[in-house]
VMD Tcl script that draws the C-alpha trace (Angstrom):
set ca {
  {-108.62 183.57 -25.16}
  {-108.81 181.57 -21.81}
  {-109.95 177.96 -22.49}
  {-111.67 175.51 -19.85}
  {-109.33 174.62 -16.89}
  {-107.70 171.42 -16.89}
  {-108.90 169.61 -13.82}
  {-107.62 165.80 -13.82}
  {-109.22 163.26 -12.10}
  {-105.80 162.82 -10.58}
  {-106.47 166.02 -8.55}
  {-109.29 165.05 -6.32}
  {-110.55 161.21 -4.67}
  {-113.20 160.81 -2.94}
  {-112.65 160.88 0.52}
  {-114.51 157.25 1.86}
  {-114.05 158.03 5.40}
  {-115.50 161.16 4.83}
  {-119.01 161.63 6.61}
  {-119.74 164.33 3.62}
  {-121.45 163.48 0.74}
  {-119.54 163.50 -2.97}
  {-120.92 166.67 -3.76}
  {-119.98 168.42 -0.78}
  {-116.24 167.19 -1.04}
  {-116.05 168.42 -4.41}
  {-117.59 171.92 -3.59}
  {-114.95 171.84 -0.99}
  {-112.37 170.83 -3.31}
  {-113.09 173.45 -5.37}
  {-113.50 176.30 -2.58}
  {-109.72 175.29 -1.58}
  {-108.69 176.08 -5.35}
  {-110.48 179.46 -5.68}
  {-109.23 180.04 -1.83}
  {-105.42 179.83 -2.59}
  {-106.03 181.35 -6.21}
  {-104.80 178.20 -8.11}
  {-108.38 179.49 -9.88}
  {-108.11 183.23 -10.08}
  {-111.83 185.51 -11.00}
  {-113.08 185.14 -14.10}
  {-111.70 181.59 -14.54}
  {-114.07 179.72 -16.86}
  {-114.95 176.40 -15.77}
  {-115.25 172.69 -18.31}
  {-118.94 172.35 -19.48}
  {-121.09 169.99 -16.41}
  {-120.26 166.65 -18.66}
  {-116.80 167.11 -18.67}
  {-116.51 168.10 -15.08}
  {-118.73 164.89 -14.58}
  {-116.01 162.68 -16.85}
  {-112.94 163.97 -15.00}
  {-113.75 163.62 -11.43}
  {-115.62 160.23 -12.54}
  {-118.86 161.08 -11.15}
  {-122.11 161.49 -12.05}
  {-123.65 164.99 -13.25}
  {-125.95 165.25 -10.90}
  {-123.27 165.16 -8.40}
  {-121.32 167.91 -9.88}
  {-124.44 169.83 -10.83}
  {-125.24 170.01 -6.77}
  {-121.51 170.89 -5.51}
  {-121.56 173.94 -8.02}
  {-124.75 175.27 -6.54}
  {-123.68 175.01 -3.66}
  {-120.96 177.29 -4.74}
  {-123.16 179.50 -6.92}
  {-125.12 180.27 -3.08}
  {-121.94 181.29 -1.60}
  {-120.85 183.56 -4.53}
  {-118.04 181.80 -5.59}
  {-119.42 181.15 -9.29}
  {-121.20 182.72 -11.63}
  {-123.19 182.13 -15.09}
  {-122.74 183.87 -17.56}
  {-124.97 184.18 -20.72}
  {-123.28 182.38 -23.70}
  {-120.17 182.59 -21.40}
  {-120.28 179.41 -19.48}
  {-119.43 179.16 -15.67}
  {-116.80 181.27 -14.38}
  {-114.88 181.97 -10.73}
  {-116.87 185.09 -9.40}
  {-114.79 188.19 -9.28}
  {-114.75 189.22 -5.68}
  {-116.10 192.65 -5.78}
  {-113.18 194.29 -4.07}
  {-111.36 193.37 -7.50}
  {-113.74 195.12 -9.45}
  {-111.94 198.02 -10.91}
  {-108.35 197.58 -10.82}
  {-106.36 197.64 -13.43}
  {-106.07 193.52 -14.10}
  {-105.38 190.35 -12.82}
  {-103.41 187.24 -14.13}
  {-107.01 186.10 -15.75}
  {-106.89 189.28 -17.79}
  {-103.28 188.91 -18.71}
  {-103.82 185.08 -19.43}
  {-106.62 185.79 -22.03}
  {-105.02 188.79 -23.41}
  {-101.07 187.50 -23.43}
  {-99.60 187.59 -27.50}
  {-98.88 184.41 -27.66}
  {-101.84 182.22 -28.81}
  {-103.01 179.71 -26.83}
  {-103.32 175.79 -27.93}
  {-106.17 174.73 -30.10}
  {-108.68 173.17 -27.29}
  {-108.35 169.37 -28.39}
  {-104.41 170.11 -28.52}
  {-104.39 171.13 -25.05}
  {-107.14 168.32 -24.28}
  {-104.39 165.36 -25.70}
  {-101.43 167.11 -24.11}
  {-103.19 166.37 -20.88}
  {-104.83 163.42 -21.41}
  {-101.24 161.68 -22.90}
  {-100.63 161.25 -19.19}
  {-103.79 159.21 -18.15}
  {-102.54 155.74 -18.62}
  {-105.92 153.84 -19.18}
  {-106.03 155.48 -22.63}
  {-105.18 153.62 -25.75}
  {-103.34 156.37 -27.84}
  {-103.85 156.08 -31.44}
  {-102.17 158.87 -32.54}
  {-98.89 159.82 -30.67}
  {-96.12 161.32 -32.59}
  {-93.27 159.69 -30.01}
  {-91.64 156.00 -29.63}
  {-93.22 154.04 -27.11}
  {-91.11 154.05 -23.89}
  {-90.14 150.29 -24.51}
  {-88.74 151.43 -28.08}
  {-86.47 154.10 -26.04}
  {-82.69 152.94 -25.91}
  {-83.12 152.96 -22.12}
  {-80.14 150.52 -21.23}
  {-77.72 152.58 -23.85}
  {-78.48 156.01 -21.98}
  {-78.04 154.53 -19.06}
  {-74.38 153.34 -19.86}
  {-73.73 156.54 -21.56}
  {-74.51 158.48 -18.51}
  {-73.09 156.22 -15.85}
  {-69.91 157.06 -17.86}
  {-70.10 160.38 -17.95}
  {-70.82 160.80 -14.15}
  {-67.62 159.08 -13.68}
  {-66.05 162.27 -15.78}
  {-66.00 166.01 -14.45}
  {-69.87 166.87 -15.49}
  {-70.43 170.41 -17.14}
  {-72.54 172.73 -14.70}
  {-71.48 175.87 -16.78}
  {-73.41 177.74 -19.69}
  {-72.34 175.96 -23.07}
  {-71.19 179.01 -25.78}
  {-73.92 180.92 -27.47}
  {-73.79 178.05 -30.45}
  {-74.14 175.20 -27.94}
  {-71.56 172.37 -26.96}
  {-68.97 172.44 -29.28}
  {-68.55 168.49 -28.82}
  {-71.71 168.28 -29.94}
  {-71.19 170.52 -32.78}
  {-68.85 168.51 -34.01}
  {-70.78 165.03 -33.29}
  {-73.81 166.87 -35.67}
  {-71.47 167.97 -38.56}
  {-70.56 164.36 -38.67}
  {-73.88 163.35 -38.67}
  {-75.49 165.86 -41.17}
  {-72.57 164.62 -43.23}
  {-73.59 161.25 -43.85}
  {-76.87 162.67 -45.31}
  {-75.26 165.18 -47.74}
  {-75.06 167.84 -45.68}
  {-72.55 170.01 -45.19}
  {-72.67 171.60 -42.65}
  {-69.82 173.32 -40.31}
  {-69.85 173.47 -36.39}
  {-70.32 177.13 -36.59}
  {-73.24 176.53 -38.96}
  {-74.94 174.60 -36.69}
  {-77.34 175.72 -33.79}
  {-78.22 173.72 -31.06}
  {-82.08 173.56 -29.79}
  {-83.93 172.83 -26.76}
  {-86.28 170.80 -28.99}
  {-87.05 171.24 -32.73}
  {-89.94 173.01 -31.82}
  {-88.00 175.97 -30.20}
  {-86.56 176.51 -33.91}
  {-90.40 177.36 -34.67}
  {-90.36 180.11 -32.13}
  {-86.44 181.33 -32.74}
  {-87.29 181.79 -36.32}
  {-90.81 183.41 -36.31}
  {-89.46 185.67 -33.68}
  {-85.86 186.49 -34.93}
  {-86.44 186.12 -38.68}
  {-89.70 187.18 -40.15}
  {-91.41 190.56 -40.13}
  {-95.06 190.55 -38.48}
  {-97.21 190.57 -41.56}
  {-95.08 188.31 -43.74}
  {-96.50 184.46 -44.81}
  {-95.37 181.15 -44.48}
  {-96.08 178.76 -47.42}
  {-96.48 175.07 -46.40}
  {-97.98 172.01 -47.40}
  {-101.57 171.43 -46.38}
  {-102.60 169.29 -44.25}
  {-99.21 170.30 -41.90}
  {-97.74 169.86 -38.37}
  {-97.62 173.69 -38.62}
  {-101.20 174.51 -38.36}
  {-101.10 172.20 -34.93}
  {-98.80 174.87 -33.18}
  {-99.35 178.88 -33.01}
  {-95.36 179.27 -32.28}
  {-96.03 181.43 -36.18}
  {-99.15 182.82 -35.79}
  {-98.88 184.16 -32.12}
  {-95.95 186.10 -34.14}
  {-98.37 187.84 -36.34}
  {-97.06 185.50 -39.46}
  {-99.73 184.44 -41.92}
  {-99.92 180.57 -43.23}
  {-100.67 179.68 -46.61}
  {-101.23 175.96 -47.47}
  {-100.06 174.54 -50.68}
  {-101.70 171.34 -52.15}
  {-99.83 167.69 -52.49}
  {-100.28 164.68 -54.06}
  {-98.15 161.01 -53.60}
  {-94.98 162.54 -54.25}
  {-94.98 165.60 -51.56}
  {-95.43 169.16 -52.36}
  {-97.08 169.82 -55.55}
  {-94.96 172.27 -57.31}
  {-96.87 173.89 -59.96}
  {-98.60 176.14 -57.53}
  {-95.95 177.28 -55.69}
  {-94.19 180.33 -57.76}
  {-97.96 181.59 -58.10}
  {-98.91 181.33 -54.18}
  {-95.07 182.87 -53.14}
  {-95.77 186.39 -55.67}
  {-99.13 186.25 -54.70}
  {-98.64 186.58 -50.72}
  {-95.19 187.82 -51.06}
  {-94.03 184.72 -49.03}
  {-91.45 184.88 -46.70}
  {-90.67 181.34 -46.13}
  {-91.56 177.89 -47.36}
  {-92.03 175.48 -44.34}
  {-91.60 171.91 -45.85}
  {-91.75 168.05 -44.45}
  {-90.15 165.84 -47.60}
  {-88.96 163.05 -45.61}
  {-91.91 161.21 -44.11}
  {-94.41 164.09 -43.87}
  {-96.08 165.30 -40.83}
  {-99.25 163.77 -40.47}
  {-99.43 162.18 -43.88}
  {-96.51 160.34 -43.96}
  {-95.77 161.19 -47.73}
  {-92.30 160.92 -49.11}
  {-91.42 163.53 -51.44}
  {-89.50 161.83 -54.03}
  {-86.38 163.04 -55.44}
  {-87.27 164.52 -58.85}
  {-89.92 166.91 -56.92}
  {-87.11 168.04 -54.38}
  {-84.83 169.39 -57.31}
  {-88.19 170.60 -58.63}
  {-88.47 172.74 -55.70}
  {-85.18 173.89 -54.91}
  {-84.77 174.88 -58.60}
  {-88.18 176.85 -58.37}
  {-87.35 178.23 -54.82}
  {-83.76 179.58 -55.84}
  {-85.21 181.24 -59.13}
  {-87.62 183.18 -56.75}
  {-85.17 183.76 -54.26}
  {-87.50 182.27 -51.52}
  {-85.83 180.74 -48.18}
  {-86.77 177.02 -47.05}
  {-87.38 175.64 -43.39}
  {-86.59 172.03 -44.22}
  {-88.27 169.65 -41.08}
  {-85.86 166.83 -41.02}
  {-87.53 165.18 -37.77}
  {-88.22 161.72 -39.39}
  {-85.92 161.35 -42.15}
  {-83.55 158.77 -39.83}
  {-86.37 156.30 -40.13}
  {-87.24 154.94 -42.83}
  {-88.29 151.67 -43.26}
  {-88.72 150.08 -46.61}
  {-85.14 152.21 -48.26}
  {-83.48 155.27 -47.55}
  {-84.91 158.46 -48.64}
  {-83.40 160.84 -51.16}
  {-80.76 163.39 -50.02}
  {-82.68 166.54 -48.16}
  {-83.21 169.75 -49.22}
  {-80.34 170.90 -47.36}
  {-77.58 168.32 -49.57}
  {-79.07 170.20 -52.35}
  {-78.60 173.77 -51.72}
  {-75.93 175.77 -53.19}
  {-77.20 179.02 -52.01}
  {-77.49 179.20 -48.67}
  {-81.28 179.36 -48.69}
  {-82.21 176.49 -46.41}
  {-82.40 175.76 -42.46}
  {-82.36 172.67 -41.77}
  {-84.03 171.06 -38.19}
  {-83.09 168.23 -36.68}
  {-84.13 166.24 -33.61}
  {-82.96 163.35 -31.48}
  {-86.51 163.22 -30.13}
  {-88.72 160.98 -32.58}
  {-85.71 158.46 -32.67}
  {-83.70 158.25 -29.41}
  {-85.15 160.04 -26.75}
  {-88.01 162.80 -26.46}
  {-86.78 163.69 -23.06}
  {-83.38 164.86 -23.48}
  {-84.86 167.80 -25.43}
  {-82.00 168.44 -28.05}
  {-82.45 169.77 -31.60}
  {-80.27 171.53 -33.66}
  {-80.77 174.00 -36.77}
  {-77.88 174.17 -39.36}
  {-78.25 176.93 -42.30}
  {-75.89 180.53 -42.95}
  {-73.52 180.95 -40.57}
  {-75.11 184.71 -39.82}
  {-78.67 183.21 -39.60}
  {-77.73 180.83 -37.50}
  {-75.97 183.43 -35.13}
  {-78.84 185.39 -35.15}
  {-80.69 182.85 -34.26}
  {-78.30 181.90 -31.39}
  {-78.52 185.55 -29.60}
  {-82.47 185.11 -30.01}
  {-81.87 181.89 -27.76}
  {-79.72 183.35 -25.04}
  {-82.29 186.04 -24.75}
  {-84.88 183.26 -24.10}
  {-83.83 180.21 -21.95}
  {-79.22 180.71 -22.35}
  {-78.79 177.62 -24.03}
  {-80.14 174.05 -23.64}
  {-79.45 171.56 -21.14}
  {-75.50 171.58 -20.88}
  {-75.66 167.83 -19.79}
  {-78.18 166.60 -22.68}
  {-75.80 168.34 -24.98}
  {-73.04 165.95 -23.37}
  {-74.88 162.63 -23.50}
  {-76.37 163.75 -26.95}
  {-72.33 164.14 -27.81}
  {-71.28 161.08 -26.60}
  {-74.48 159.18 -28.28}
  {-73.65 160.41 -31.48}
  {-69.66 160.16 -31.39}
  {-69.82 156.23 -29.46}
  {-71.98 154.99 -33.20}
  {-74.96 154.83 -30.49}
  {-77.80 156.61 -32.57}
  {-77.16 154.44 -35.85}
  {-77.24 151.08 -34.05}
  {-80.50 152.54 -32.47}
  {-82.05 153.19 -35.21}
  {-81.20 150.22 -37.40}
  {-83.57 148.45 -34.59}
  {-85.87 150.46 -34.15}
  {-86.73 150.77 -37.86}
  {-86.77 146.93 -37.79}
  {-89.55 147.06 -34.46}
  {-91.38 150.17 -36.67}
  {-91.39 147.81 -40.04}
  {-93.44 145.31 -37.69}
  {-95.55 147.41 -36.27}
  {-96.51 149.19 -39.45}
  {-96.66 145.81 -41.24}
  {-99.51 145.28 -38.41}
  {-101.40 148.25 -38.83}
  {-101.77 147.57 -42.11}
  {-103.15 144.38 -41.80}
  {-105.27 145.52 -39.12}
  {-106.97 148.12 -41.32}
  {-107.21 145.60 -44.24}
  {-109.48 143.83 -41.17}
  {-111.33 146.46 -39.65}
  {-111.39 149.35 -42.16}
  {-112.39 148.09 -45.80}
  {-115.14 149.91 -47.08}
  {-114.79 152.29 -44.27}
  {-111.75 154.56 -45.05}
  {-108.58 154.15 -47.70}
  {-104.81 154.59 -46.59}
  {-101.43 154.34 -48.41}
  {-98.51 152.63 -47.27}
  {-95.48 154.47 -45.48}
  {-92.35 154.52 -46.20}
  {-91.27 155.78 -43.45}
  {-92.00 157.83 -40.26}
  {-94.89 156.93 -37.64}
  {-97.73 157.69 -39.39}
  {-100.40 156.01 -41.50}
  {-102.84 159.13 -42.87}
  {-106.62 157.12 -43.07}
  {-109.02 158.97 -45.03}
  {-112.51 158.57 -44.02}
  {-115.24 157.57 -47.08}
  {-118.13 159.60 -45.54}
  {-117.24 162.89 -43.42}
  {-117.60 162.82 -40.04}
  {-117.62 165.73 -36.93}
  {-114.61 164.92 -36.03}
  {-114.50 166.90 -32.33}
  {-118.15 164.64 -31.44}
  {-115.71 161.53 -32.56}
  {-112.99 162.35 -30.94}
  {-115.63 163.06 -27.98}
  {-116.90 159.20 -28.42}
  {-113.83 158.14 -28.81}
  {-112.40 159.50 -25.59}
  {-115.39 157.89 -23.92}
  {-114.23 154.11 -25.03}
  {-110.81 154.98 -23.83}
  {-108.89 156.01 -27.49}
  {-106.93 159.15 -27.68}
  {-106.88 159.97 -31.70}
  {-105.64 162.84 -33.37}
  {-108.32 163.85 -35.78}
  {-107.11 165.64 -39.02}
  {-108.68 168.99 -37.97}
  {-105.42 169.84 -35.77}
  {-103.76 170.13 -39.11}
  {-106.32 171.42 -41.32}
  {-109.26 173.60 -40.07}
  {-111.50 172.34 -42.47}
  {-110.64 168.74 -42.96}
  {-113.66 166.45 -41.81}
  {-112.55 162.92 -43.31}
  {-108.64 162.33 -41.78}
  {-107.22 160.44 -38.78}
  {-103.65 160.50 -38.16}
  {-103.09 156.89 -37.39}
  {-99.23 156.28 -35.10}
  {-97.84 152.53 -35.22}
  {-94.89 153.95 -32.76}
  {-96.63 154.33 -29.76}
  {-99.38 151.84 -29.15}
  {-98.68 148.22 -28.61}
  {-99.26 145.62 -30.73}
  {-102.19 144.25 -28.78}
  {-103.10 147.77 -28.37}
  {-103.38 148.44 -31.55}
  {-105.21 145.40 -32.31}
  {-108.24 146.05 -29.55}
  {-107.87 149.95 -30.70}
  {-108.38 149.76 -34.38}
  {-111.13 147.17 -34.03}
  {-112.86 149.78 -31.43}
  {-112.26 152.82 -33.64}
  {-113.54 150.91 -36.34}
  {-117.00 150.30 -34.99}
  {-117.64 153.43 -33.38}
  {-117.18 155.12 -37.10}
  {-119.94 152.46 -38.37}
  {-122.44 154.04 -35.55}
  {-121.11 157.41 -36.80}
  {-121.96 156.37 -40.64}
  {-125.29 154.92 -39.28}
  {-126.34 157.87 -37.59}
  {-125.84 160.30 -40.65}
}
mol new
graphics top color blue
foreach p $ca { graphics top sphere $p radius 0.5 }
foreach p [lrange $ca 0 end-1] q [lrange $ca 1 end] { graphics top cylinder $p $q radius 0.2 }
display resetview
């Protein structure tokens, strides 16, 4: 269903020189957006606080501009339905508009606080708490740079790359994948606009409507619909210090006639568990004996931080039964958008003609610099620094929740990854907190986004934040879950 519209603060100023009054220039404001149908009928509109938070006015103000727009028609109240853009009445009756087809599209739409932090990443007066990228000063800025100067002084490729991707590449990733354990062929390798278009690739090209996922629970998975929106079920399995607890798992796969198992063993996604290696032959042993294909997430296993981590699923299969993802986007750089998939050569073909049906292959010059980053020794001197900047920044966090946090919440200590999973000791609502939180200027990711139910867990990032950052953030955080406490 259609969620509240996404109106930034960066879309509309008050107008000084104006002789209007606030509320009058945003009722105008808002007549221009229903005027050139940026906000088509039906439309619903944020709640009167919110409205009041993003234009950074009072909501009183805002309560008087959308009268003034409720008198002219252009609104319209619904019971239990919000506010909404009028339908103009010469509408009424056709067969649709784009505000039917947005609420009624297949493909689900983001949880609301998902879409909320994907717009409010972008608003740089917030503290984020919880991003799942490098900070732009831990980017290899200067290497890119160098790489690309060169290749501009080359013939650049403005051409399609083959179904596969860039064969260069191809070749750079084998190489790659091989100093892991995994063998892996250029023509067993895929290359991605992202890791997360392997999501969508595979849930559309691979699974039957109906079938079920099993993953771990909490999961990165349950954050995304790129499954779901297919008509594919998830089933959460439990876990303990070591990863995926795999007593369960032959019971839950005959039991929902699984499809897949969707699994995170290096650095986990957003509890930053690392499955040990006893428990990965464990599961690849019980897998193989139920013949039940693995989607191995491989997106942090370049950093670790205290010792490498065992080989991945993928070194370990002799069947053919895992895919493997991969992504230059938590380590070197989120904007080139390159990921790759390696598994059978036929899945990964099909997999390829479900791509060329959808965007014809990813950027042809990321592929290039990607190439060249990888072949030049680039992406292992990055990450031998950045895992050294990481170390000190988890080190930090750490210390900062010894300071802040005792008696409040417990944590474990990563290995690896971005993420520090801090479990609350008293439940709290997590949407009001990430509400308050919001209003002090933190962005958190509350551990609702990957699992429904969860009321205790904050997914805690040492990547993006600064170090003074995170020392004025956790210290904030910190006392606005004593009011929470106090309140209960």
């Amino acid at each position: 269903m259609w969620h509240s519209a996404g109106i930034s603060s960066v879309d509309w100023r008050p107008d000084p020189a104006s002789p209007l009054p606030l509320y009058a220039q945003i009722a105008g404001y808002f007549r221009a957006k229903i005027g050139c149908g940026d906000w088509p009928a039906g439309m619903k509109l944020p709640p009167q606080r919110e409205l009041a938070r993003q234009l950074g006015v009072n909501r009183s103000t805002v309560v008087a501009a959308l009268d003034q727009l409720a008198a002219l028609g252009l609104i319209e109240g619904r019971q239990g339905g919000g506010t909404r853009i009028a339908a103009e009445r010469a509408n009424r009756g056709m067969a649709g508009s784009w505000n039917d087809y947005v609420e009624e599209g297949i493909h689900y739409p983001n949880l609301p606080a998902v879409q909320a932090i994907n717009r409010l990443e972008f608003q740089p007066e917030l503290l984020r708490l919880g991003t799942g990228e490098p900070a732009p000063e831990l980017l290899p800025g200067e290497e890119m740079r160098s790489i690309l100067a060169d290749l501009a002084r080359d013939e650049l490729p403005l051409a399609y790359e083959e179904p596969l991707g860039s064969l260069r590449l191809r070749r750079a990733l084998s190489a790659e994948l091989g100093r892991s354990g995994i063998q892996a062929a250029p023509s067993s390798i895929l290359i991605l606009s992202g890791a997360l278009q392997g999501f969508q690739l595979i849930s559309l090209g691979l699974l039957p409507k109906g079938s079920t996922v099993l993953l771990e629970k909490p999961s990165y998975l349950y954050s995304i619909h790129s499954f779901q929106s297919a008509g594919v079920k998830l089933h959460g399995l439990p876990m303990d210090g070591r990863g995926l607890m795999a007593e369960g798992l032959e019971d839950a796969a005959v039991r929902t006639k699984a499809a897949l198992l969707y699994t995170i063993p290096a650095f986990h996604n957003p509890t930053g568990i690392l499955m040990d290696a006893e428990r990965r032959r464990e599961l690849m042993e019980q897998t193989a004996a139920l013949g039940l294909p693995v989607l191995e997430d491989g997106a942090y296993q370049d950093l670790w931080l205290d010792a490498p981590p065992p080989p991945p699923l993928k070194a370990l299969d002799r069947n053919g039964s895992v895919l493997h993802l991969g992504t230059l986007s938590k380590s070197a750089s989120p904007g080139l958008r390159i990921g790759w998939v390696a598994g059978p050569e036929q899945v990964i073909r099909r997999l390829a003609d479900i791509k060329m049906q959808t965007d014809y292959g990813a950027s042809s010059l990321s592929q290039l610099a990607a190439a060249k980053w990888l072949e030049d020794g680039c992406h292992e001197r990055h990450c031998s620094a950045l895992r050294l900047t990481l170390r000190r920044r988890r080190d930090l966090m750490l210390e900062l929740l010894e300071r802040h946090f005792a008696g409040l919440a417990e944590w474990s200590k990563p290995a690896g990854g971005f993420y520090v999973w801090l479990r609350l000791n008293r439940p709290v609502p997590l949407p009001k907190l990430f509400r308050a939180a919001l209003a002090e200027g933190l962005l958190l990711n509350t551990g609702d986004l990957y699992d429904r139910s969860d009321a205790r867990h904050l997914r805690l990032s040492y990547a993006y934040a600064s170090p003074t950052g995170l020392e004025r953030g956790l210290a904030k955080l910190a006392e606005l879950i004593r009011r929470f406490n106090r309140m209960a």
